[in-house]
Structure formats: C-alpha cells, structure tokens
GUDRENZA-291511 format. One record per residue (C-alpha): residue number from 1; x, y, z. Coordinates in pm, whole numbers, padded with zeros to 5 digits. Example, Ala and Ser with C-alpha at 12.3 -4.5 7.8 and 13.67 -1.06 7.14 Angstrom:
<atoms>
@i = 1&u = 01230&v = -00450&w = 00780 $
@i = 2&u = 01367&v = -00106&w = 00714 $
</atoms>
This chain:
<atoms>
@i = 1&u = 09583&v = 16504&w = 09626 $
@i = 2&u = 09443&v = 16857&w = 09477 $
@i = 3&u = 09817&v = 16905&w = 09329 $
@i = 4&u = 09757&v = 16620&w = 09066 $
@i = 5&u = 09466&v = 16572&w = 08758 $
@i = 6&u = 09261&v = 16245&w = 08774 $
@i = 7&u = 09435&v = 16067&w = 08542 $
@i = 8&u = 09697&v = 16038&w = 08792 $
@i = 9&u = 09492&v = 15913&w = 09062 $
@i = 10&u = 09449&v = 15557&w = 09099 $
@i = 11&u = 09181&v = 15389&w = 09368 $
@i = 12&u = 09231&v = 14999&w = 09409 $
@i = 13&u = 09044&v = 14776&w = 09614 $
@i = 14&u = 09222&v = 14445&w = 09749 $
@i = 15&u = 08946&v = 14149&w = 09808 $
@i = 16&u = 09074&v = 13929&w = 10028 $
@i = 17&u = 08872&v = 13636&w = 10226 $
@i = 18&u = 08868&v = 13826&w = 10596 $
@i = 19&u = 08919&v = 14199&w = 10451 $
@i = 20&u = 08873&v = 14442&w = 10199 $
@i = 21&u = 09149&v = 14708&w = 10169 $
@i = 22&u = 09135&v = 15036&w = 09988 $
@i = 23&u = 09422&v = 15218&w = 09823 $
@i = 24&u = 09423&v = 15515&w = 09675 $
@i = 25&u = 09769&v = 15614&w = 09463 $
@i = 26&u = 09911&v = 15891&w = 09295 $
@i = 27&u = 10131&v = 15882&w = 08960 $
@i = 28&u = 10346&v = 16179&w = 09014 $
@i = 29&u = 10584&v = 16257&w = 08749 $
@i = 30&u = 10856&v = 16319&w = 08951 $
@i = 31&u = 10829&v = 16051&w = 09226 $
@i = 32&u = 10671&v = 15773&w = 09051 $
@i = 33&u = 10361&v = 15582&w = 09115 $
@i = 34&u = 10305&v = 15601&w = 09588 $
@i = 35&u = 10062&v = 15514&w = 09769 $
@i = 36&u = 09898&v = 15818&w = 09957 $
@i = 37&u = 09628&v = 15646&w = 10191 $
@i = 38&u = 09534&v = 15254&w = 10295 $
@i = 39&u = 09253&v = 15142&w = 10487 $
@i = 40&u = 09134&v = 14750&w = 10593 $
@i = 41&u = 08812&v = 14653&w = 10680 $
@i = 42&u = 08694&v = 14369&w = 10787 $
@i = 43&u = 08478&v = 14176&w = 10531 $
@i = 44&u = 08421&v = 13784&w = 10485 $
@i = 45&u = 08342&v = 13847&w = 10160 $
@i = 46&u = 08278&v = 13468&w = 10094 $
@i = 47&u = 07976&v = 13486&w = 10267 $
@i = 48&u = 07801&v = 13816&w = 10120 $
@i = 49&u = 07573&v = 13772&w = 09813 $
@i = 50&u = 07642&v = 14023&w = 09543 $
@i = 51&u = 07406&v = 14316&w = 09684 $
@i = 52&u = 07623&v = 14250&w = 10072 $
@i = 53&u = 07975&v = 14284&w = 09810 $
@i = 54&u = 07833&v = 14623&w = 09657 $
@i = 55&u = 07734&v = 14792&w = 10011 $
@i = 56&u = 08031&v = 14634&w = 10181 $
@i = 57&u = 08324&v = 14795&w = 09876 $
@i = 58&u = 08094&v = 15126&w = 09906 $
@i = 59&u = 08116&v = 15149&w = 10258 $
@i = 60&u = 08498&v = 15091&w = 10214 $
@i = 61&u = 08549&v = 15338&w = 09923 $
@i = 62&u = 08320&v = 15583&w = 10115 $
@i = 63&u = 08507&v = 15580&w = 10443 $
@i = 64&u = 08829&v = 15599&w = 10248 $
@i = 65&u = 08863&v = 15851&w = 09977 $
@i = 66&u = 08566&v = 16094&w = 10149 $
@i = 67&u = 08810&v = 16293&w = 10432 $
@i = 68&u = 09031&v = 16298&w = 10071 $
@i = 69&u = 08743&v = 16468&w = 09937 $
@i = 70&u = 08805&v = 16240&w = 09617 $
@i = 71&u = 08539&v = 16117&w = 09402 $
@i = 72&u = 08636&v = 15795&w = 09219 $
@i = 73&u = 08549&v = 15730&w = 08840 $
@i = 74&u = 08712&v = 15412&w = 08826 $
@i = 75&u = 08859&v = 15127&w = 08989 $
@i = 76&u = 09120&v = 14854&w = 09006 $
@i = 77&u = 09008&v = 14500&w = 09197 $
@i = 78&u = 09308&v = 14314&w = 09304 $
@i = 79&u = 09179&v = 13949&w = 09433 $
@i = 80&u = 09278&v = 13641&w = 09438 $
@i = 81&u = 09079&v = 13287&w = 09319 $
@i = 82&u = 09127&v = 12887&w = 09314 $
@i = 83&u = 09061&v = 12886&w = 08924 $
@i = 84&u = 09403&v = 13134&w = 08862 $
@i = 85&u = 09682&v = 12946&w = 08674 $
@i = 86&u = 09935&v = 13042&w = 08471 $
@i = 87&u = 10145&v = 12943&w = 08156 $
@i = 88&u = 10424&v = 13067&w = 07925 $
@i = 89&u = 10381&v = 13238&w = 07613 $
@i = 90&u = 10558&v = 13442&w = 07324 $
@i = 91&u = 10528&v = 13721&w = 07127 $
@i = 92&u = 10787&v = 13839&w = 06851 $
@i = 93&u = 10899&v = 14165&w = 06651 $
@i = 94&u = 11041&v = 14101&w = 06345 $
@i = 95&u = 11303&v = 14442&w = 06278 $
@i = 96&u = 11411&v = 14303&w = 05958 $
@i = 97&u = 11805&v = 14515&w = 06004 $
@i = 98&u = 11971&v = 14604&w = 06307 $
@i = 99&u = 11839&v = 14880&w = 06452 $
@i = 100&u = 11806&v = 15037&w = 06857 $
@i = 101&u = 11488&v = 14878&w = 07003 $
@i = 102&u = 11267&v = 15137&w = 07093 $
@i = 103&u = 10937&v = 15125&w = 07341 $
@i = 104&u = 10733&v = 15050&w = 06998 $
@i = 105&u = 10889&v = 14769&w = 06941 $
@i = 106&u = 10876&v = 14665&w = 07257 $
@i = 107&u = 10489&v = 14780&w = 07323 $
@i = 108&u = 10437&v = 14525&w = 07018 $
@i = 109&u = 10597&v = 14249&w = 07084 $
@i = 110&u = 10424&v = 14224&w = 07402 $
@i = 111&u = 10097&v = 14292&w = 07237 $
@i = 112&u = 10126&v = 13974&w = 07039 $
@i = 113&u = 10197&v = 13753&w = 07358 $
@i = 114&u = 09857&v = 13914&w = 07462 $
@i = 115&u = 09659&v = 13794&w = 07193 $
@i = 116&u = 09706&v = 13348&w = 07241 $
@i = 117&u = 09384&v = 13202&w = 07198 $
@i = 118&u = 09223&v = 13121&w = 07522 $
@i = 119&u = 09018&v = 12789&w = 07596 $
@i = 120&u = 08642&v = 12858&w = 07586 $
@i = 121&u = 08601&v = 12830&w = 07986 $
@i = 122&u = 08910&v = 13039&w = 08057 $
@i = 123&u = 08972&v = 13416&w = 08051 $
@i = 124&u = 09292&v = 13602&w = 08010 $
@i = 125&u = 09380&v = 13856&w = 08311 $
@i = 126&u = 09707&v = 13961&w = 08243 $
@i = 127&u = 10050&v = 13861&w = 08038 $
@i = 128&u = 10357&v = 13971&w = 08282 $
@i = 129&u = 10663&v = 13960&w = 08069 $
@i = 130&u = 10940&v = 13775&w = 08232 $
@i = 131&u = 11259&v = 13818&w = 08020 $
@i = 132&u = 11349&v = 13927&w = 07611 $
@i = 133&u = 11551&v = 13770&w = 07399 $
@i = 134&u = 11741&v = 14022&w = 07119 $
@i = 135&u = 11843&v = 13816&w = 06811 $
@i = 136&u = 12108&v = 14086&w = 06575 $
@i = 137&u = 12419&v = 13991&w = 06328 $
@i = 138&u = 12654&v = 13948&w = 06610 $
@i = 139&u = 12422&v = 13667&w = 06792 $
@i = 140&u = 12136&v = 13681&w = 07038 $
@i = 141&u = 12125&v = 13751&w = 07386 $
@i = 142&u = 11846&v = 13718&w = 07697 $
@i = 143&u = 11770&v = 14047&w = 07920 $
@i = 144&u = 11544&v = 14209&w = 08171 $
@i = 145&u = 11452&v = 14498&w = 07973 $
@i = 146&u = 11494&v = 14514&w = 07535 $
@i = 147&u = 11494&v = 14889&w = 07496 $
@i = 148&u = 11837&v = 15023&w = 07395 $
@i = 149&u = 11957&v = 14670&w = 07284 $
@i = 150&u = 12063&v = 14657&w = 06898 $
@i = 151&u = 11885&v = 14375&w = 06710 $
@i = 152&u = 11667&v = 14238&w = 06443 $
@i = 153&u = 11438&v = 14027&w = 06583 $
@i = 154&u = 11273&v = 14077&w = 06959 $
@i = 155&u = 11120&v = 13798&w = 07146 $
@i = 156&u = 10884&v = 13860&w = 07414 $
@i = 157&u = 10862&v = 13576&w = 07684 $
@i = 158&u = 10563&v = 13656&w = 07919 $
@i = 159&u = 10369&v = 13417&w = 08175 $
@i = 160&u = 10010&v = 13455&w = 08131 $
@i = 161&u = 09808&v = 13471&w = 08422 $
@i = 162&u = 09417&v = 13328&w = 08327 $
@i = 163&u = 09092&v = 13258&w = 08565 $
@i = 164&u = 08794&v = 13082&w = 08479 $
@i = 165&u = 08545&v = 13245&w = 08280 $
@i = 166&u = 08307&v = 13486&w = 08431 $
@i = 167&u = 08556&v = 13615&w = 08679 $
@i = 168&u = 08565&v = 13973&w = 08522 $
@i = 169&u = 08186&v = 13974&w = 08441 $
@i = 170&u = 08129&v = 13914&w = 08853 $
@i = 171&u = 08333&v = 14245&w = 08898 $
@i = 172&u = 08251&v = 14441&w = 08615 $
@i = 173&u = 07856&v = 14437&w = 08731 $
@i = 174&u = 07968&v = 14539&w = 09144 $
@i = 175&u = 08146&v = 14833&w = 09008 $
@i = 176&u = 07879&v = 14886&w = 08736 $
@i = 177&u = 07610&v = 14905&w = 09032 $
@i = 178&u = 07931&v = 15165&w = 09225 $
@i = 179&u = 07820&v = 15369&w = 08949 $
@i = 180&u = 08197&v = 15292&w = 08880 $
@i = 181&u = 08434&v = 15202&w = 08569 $
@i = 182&u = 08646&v = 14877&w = 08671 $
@i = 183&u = 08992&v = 14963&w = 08478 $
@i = 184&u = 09140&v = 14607&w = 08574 $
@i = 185&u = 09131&v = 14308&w = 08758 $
@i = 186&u = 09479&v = 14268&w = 08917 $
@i = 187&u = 09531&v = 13865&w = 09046 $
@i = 188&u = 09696&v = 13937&w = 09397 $
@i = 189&u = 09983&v = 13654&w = 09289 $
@i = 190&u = 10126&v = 13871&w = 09038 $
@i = 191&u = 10090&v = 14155&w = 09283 $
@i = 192&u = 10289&v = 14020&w = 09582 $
@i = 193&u = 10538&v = 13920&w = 09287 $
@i = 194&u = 10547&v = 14277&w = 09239 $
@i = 195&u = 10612&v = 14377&w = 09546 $
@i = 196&u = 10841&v = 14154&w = 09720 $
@i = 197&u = 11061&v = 14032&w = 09415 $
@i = 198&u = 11345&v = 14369&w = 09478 $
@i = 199&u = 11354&v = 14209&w = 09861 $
@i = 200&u = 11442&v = 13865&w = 09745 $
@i = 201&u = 11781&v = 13680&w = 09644 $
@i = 202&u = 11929&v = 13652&w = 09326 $
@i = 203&u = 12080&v = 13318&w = 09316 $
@i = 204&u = 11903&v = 13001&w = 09286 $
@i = 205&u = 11552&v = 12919&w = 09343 $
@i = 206&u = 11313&v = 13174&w = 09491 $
@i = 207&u = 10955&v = 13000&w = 09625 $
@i = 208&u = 10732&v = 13280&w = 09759 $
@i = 209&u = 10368&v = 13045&w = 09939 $
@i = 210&u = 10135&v = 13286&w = 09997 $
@i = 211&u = 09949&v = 13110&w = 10244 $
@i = 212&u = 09594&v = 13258&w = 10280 $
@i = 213&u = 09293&v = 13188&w = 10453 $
@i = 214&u = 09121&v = 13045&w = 10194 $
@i = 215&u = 09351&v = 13010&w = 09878 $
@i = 216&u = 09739&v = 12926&w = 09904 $
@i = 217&u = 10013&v = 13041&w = 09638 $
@i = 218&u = 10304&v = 12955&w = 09488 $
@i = 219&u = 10547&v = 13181&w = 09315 $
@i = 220&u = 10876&v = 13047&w = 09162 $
@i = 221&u = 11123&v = 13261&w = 09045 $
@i = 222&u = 11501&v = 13149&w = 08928 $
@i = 223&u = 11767&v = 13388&w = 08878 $
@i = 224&u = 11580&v = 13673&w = 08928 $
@i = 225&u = 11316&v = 13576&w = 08642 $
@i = 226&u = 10938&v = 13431&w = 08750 $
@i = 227&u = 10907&v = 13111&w = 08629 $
@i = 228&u = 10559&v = 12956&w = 08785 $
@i = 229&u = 10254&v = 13089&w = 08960 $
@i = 230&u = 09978&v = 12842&w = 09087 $
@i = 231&u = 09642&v = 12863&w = 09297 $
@i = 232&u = 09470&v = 12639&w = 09498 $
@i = 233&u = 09151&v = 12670&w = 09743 $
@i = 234&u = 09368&v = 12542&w = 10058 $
@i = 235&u = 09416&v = 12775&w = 10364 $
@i = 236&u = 09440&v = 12837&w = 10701 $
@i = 237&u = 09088&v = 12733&w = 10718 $
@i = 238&u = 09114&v = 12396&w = 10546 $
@i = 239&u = 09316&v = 12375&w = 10869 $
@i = 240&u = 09113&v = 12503&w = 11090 $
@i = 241&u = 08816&v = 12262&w = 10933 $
@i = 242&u = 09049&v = 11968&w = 10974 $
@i = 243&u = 09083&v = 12021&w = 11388 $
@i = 244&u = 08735&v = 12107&w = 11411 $
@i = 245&u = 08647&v = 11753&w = 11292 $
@i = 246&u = 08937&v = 11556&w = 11445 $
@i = 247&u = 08807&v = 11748&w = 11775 $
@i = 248&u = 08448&v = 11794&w = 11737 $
@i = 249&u = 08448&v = 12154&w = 11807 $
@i = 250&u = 08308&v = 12460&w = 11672 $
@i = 251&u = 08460&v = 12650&w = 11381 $
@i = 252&u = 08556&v = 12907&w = 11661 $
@i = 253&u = 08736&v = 12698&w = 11927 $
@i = 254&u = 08922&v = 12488&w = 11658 $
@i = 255&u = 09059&v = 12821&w = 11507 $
@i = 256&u = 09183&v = 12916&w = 11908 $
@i = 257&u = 09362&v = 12607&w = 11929 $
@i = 258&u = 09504&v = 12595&w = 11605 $
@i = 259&u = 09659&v = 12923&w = 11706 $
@i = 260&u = 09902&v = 12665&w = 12035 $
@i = 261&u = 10014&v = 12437&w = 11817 $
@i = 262&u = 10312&v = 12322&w = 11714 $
@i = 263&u = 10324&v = 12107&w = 11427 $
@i = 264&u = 10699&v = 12054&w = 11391 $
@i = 265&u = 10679&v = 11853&w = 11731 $
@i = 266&u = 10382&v = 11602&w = 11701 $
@i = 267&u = 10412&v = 11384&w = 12010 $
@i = 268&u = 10352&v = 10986&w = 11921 $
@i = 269&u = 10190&v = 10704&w = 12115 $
@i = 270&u = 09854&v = 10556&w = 12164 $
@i = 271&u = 09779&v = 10795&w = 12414 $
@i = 272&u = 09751&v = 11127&w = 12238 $
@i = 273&u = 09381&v = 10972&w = 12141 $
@i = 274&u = 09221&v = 10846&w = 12459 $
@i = 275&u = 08926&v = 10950&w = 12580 $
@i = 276&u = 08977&v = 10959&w = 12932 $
@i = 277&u = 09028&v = 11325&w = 13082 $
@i = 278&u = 09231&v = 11338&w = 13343 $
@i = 279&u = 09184&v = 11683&w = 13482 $
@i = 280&u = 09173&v = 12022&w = 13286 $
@i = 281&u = 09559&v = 12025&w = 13191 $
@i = 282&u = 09597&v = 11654&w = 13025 $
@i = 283&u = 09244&v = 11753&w = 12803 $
@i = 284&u = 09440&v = 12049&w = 12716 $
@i = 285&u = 09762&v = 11854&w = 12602 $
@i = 286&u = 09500&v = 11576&w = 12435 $
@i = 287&u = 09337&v = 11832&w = 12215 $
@i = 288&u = 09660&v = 12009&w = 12095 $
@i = 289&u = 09838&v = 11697&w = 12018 $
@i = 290&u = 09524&v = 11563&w = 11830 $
@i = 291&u = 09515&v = 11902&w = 11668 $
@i = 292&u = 09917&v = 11925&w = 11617 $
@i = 293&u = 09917&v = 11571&w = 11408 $
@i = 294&u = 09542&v = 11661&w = 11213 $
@i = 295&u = 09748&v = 11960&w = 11116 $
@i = 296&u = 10059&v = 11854&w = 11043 $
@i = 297&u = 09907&v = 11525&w = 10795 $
@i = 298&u = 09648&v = 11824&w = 10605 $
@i = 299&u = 09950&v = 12049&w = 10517 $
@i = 300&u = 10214&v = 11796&w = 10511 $
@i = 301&u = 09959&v = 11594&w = 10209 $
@i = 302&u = 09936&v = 11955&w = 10052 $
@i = 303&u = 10267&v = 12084&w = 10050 $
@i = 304&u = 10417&v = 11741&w = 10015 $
@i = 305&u = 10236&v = 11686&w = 09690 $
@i = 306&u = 10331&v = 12075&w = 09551 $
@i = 307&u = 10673&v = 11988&w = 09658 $
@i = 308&u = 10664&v = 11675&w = 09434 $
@i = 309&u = 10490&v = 11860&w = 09137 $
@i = 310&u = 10739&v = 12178&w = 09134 $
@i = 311&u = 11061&v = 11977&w = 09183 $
@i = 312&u = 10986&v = 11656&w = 08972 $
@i = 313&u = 10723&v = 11700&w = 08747 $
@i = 314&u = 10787&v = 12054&w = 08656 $
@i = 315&u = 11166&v = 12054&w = 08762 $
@i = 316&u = 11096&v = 12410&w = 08881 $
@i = 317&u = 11301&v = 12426&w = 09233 $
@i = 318&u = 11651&v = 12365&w = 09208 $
@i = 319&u = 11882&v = 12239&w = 09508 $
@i = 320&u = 11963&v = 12575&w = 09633 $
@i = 321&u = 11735&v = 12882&w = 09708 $
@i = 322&u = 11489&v = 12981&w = 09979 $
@i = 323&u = 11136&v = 12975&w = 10047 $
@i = 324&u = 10926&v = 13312&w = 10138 $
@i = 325&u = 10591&v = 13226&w = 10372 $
@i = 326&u = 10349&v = 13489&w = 10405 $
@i = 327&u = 09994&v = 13508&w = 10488 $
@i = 328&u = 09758&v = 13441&w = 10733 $
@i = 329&u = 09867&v = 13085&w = 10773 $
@i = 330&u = 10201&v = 13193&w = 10792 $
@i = 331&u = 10099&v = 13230&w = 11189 $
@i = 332&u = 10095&v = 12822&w = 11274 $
@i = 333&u = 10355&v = 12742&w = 11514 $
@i = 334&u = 10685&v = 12531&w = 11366 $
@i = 335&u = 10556&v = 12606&w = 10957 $
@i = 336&u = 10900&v = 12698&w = 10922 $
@i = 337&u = 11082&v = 12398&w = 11000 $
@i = 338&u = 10802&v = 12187&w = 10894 $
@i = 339&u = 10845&v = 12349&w = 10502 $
@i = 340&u = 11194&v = 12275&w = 10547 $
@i = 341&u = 11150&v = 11932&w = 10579 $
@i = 342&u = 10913&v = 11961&w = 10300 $
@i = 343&u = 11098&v = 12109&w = 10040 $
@i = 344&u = 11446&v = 12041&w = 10165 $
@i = 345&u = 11528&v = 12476&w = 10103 $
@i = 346&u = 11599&v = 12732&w = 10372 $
@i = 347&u = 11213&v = 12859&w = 10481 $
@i = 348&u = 11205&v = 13200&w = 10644 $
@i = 349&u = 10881&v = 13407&w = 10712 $
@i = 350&u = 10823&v = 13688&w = 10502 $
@i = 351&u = 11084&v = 13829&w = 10354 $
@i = 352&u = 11310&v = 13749&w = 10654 $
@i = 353&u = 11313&v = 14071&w = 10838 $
@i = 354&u = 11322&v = 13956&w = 11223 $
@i = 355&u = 11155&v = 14269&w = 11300 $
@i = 356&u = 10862&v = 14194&w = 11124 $
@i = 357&u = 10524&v = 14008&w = 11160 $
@i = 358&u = 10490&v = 13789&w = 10798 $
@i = 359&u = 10100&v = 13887&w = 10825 $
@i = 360&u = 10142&v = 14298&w = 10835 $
@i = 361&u = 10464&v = 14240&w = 10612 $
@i = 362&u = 10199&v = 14066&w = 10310 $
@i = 363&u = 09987&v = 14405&w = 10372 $
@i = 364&u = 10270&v = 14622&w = 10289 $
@i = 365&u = 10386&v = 14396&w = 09951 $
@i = 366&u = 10070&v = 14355&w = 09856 $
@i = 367&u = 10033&v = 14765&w = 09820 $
@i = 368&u = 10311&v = 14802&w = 09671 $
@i = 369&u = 10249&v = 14564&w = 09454 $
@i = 370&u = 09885&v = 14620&w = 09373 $
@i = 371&u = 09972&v = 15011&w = 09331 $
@i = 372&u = 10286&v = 14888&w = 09067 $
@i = 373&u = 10033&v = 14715&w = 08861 $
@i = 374&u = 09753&v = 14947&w = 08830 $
@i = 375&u = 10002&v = 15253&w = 08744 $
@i = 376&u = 10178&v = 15038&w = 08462 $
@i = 377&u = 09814&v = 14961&w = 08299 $
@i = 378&u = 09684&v = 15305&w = 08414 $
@i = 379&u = 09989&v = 15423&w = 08201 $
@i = 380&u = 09917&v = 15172&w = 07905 $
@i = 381&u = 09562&v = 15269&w = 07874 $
@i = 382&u = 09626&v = 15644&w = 07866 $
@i = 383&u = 09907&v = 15578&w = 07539 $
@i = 384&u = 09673&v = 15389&w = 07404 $
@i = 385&u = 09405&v = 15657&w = 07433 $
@i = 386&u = 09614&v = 15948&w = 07327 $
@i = 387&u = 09706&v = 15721&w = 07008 $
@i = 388&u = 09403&v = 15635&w = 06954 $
@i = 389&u = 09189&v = 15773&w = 06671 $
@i = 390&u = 08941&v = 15881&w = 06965 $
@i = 391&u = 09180&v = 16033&w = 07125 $
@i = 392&u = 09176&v = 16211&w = 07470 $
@i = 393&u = 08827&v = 16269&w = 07369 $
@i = 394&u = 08674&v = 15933&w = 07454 $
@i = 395&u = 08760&v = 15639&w = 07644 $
@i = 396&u = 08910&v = 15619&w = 07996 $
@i = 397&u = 09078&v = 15944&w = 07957 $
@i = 398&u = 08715&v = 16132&w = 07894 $
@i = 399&u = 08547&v = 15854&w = 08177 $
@i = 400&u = 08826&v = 15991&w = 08437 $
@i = 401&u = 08748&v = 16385&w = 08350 $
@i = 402&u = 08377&v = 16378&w = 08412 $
@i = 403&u = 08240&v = 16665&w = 08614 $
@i = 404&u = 08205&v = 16556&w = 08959 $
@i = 405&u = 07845&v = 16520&w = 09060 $
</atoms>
C-alpha cells in the first residue's frame, strides 16, 4: 500500500442491515482501480443510535486498515434505503460543427444532467449515465461511450438515483464525529449494477432483485443499457415477521423455520391448520406448511404486484430475458421456481454460477462494484480539483495529504 500516494487510496464502508464491510482500494495507474483488503462485521445497524453507528464503523475501520498501517482521511458509505428511487434525465452539448467529441464535452454534458431541480424533500445521490446519443450532418446515432464519435450535438441520457432528504446529512455528521471527510454516498443498487452487469446477458430483459434483509431491489436493464432501479423496505425479515405471527413464535424460531421451507410446494387442505398435535413429527410438518403458505402469499403479494408494475404499467420487462436473485433472501427454499411463476422469465440465483452460494456471490459484486464507483468519483473530484482555481492546494486533494497524526 506504501508503493502508492493517498490520493490513490480509497477506504469504503458498505452498511448493510446484518453487517458492516470495509474496503480499502487502490487506483494504480497501471492496473486500474482493485481492491487490496475486505473485512465483514457483524452489525444490526438498525438497531444502534447514532453514537452505537460511530463506535461500531470505528471499530470496523480500526480493525481493518490498522495491520495496513493506513490512516484514513476520507471515506465512501455505500448503503442502501427504502426512500431510493430513480428516474431518467438529460443533459446536452451543443458543438455547433462537426467535430471529434472529446472527454470535455463529454464531462459537460453529463454535468448538465446533474443539475435537474430536485423536489424539496428529495436529495440527489448520483446521475449514472446509461447511453449517448451523437446528432452530426450524416444523422444521429445511440452508443455506450461518445468520445471519438464525430458530431454536433451530444445528448447525455443518465438515470438519476435520489433518497429522501437528510440521508447525506445522517452520514456526513458519523464521519464528521470519525474525525473523517465523507467523499460520497454510493446507493448499493447502482453498485451491484456495477458489478454484476459484465456477468449478465445481452439480449432481452435483464431483472437483477436484490433481495435483502430489510430492503429488496430491482434492477432492469435491456440490451445491455439500465433502464429502472427501485427500493422498497421488504426483506427476508418481512418474512420472517410474517411466520412469526402465523406461528406465534419468537423472532428467532420463525427465522429457523423459515430456513425448511419450501414455498414452491405449499401443501392444501383443511388440515395444514389444526390444532391437534399428533406427536413431534406431524407439529413439525404443521408449522412448515403454515409457514410455507404465510410465505409464499407475503412474497407472492410483493413480487406479484412489482411484476404487474414493471411489465404493465412501466412496460419495462419484455417476453424474453432472465432474472438475477441475490441476497440474503435469496436462501428460501423453491424462490426460484416460485419467481418463475411470477414473472413468467428464466430465474437463476446469482449470476448463475452452480458453484456458487448467491449470498457470498452479492459480497463479491457488491466490492467490485462499490470500489468501481468510488474510483470513478475519486477520479472526478481530483480533475475537478486540479482545474480548479484552488487547485491541488485546497479541497480533497489538500484534505487527503494531511500529515498523519
């Protein structure tokens, strides 16, 4: 880590609802932006009050970059919450002749998508451009990447990812109280775009459902070019809530036996609800099938209703594609052929690799991911220091060289 200066070091923590990762990244000129060390640790961040979040991402950064005898000045937050949407927006640079699109032009027409007005109870966490369009004499034509293309006009079409307001502020004050300058605040959609978009088809309809503990997902992306990203607070333990009460069991024991069940095979008749136990055995098959069909009508009336929203109201998925499930959730037995059902596309787990589990395969995408972000705005902030009037004498750039203590 010695090898490279501190602008090149990036440290990102990933919030999540059961853990709190650490990442610590290098931009190395020759290799591009890697990831040199991750740790988890186990945090239910939901239930800490702000001083319980400050110790608990201290003891993580501590126990993390210490035996890398790195000192962080700042810091990237990846997380993800119910109140993250996002829509599509523009932005435009007019060339006036014909001329070879350079990063400039580029840089500013993305700029201007970045600066749409924003309702008063929203804030804006990042514009992810999804295609360009070049307009020139000979026509106009739609690409992944402007630079080098001959035209006259450049359209920027971004989806712009917002979160309701105060989201940042909640952040910005733990790392003020790290001692620590928060350099973004990555939404973990976007980053699992990131990373497992290269690992996905190309033809028709793409639906990654990130299906979390406490929040759930869903990425569309069609011919190769995101489309769609919602949020909502349902999760493996909206679930596990929903068997508790059908049951009448503790938080603990519900989450055990959601763990059996099946909930592509929800046995029918009268009898899957008597109260008679009939030995140890039949009250075990009693409380799975109650907890099989309580399952199976809570995500069936959730996905059911996303199915209908995507595929009529937003005519987002088309007849042919596949379905990504990752997460925590991603564990409940017969979710494959259940989603199947649901939204009539081939469902696999992950990315589809039989060799791996879809919970430690959402680890790995979401670093590479997270660490894909944070180097492109690492990168942006540093041009836009250097071309700054201030300079490489103020800003992040002279926040990253401090002295160490």
């Amino acid at each position: 880590m010695h090898d490279l200066p501190p602008q090149n070091l990036i440290v990102i923590a990933l919030v999540s609802s059961h853990h709190v990762s650490i990442t610590v990244a290098a931009l190395d000129p020759r290799a591009g932006e890697e990831p040199r060390r991750h740790k988890e640790y186990p945090v239910r961040w939901a239930d800490l009050d702000l001083p319980g979040r400050v110790d608990a991402l201290r003891d993580a950064l501590d126990q993390t970059c210490r035996p890398l005898n790195l000192e962080p000045r700042s810091l990237f937050i990846a997380c993800s919450d119910p109140s993250l949407s996002a829509t599509s927006v523009t932005g435009w640079s007019a060339l006036g002749e014909d001329v070879r699109i350079s990063e400039h032009e580029r840089a500013f027409a993305l700029g201007r998508a970045r600066t749409h007005a924003t309702a008063d109870e929203r804030e804006q966490l990042d514009v992810v451009p999804t295609y360009w369009t070049v307009r020139s004499r000979d026509g106009q034509i739609d690409c992944d990447d402007p630079v080098g293309q001959i035209g006259n006009h450049l359209t920027c079409h971004a989806l712009r990812v917002t979160a309701r307001r105060g989201l940042l502020g909640e952040f910005r004050e733990i790392c003020e109280q790290l001692g620590l300058h928060l350099e973004g605040l990555i939404p973990q959609p976007i980053a699992l775009y990131r990373g497992i978009s290269g690992r996905m088809n190309k033809g028709g309809t793409q639906l990654v459902i990130d299906l979390g503990a406490r929040h759930t997902t869903l990425i569309v992306r069609r011919k190769g070019r995101l489309l769609h990203m919602e949020t909502h607070p349902f999760g493996g333990d909206t679930v596990t809530d929903r068997i508790g009460v059908a049951l009448g069991v503790d938080p603990l024991r519900a989450e055990d036996i959601k763990r059996q069940i099946d909930v592509d095979e929800v046995p029918g008749g009268e009898a899957d609800g008597q109260q008679s136990i009939f030995g140890e055995l039949q009250e075990r098959q009693r409380q799975l099938s109650i907890a099989a069909r309580a399952s199976a009508e809570c995500l069936g009336s959730f996905f059911r209703d996303r199915a209908r929203h995507l595929r009529d109201d937003g005519d987002l998925l088309s007849q042919r594609g596949q379905v990504h499930v990752v997460g925590r959730g991603a564990a409940i037995g017969g979710l494959v052929p259940f989603l199947s059902d649901v939204f009539r596309l081939d469902v696999v787990l992950g990315t589809g690799s039989k060799a791996s589990d879809p919970g430690a395969e959402l680890d790995g995408l979401l670093v590479a991911g997270v660490v894909k972000c944070a180097a492109d705005r690492r990168i942006e902030h540093l041009v836009e220091e250097a071309s700054s009037i201030r300079g490489a004498a103020g800003g992040l750039f002279a926040w990253l060289m401090q002295p160490l203590a």
